[in-house]
N, C-alpha and C positions, 0 to 999 in steps of 0.2 A: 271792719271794725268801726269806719265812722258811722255807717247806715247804723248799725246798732244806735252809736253812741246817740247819733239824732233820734234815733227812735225813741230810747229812753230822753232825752229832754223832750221832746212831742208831749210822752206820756205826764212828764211833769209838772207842764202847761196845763194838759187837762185834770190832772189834779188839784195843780192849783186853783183851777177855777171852780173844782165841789168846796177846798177851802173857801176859799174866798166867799161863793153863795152861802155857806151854810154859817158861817162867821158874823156875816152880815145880818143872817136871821138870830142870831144868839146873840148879837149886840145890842138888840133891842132891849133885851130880859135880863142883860147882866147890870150889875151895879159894882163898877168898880171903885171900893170904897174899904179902908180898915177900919173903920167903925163899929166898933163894939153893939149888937146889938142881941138880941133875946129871939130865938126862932119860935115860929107862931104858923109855920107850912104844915103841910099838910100829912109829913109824916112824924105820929101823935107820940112814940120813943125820945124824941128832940128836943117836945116842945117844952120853951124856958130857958134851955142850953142858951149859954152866950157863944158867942162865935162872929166871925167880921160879916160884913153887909155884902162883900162879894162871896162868900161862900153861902149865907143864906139864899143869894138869889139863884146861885145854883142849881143847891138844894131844892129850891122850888121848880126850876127849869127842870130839874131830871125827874120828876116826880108827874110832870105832865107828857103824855104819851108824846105829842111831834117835838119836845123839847131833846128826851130822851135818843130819838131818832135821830134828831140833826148834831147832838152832842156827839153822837158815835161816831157818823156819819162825816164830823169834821177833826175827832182825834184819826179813825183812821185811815183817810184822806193824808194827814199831817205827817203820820206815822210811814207811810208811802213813800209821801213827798221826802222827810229823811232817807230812806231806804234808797230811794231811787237817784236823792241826790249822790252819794256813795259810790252807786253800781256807775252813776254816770261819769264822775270823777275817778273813778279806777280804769273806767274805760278810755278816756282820755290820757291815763298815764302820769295825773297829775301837773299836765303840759297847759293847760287852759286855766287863765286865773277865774273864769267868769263860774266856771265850774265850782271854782275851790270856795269862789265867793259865796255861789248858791249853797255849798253844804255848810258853810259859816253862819250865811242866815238862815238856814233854817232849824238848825240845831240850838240858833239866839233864839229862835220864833219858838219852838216847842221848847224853851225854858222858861221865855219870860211867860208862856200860854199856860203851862200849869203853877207858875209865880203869881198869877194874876187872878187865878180861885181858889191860891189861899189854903190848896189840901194838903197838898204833899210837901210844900217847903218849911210849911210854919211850922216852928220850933227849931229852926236849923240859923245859920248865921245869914240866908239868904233872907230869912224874913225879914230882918232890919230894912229895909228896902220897903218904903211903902208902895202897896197894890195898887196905888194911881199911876207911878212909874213903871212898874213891871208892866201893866198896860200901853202906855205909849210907846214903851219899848217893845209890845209885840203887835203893836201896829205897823209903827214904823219899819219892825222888820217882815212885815207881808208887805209893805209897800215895795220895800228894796228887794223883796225876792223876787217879785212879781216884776220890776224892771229887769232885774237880773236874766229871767225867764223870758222874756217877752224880744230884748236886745239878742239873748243867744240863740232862740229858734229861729231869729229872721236872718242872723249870719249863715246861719246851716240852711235854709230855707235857700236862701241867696246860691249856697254853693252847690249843692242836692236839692231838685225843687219837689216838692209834695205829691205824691201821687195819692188819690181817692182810697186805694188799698192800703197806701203805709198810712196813711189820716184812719180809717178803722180800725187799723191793725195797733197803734196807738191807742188811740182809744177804748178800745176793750181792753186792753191791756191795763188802762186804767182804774177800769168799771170792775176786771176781775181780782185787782189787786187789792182796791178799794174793799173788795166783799170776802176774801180771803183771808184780809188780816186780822 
């Protein structure tokens, strides 16, 4: 049961890390901003619509082919990395806080992640909340996941060391999850 459990945080790890690449490419293109503005993208249904400055640049990101790709590519990644937090905290028995921490933040990180373009909350009481915050609030929580992840694979690493075969066998497991979901 712990080879399991390590293997799913392994797998978490390299999840994390298509998050983390693919985040980093979207962060370029995103504007996070409630700023009322007039769409003017390139899809011509829209254009004039008012809407905030983080969902227009979305809108524009998902509209361009590698934008589309990396948007997917990092919900589901995220979507995983939930999943996987879960399967890995059930496997532990709920006896590891480091665990309980990672399914905490990552369930903050895919709130404040769809908080922060503006689709799915607005009009709810969560939108109060301005999109500059929900932002640093899902940085910060890939910062603290990512420690969280990084401190638990090297305790289990420490006490089960890595072999070549469980390092692939993780990682596919990543790669198939990743394209599965």
């Amino acid at each position: 049961m712990e080879r399991a459990r390590q293997l799913v945080g392994e797998m978490l790890v390299y999840c994390f890390v298509v998050v983390l690449v693919t985040g980093a490419f979207l962060t370029f293109v995103y504007t996070p901003s409630g700023e009322t503005v007039a769409y003017t993208g390139p899809y011509q249904p829209l254009h004039g619509v008012p809407m905030s400055a983080a969902y227009e640049s979305v809108l524009n990101l998902s509209f361009n082919v590698g934008g589309r790709l990396m948007r997917g590519l990092h919900h589901e990644s995220s979507v995983l990395l939930v999943v996987g937090a879960v399967v890995w905290v059930l496997l532990g028995r709920f006896r590891y806080v480091l665990a309980l921490l990672g399914l905490a933040l990552s369930l903050l990180g895919a709130l404040s992640g769809y908080a922060s373009v503006d689709d799915l909350l607005s009009g709810t009481f969560l939108s109060r909340i301005p999109i500059p915050i929900w932002y640093a609030l899902h940085l910060l929580a890939a910062l603290t996941t990512a420690a969280v992840l990084l401190i638990s694979s090297r305790r289990e690493a420490a006490r089960h060391p890595r072999t070549p075969a469980f390092i692939a066998l993780a990682l596919g497991l990543a790669v198939v999850g990743t394209f599965l979901l």
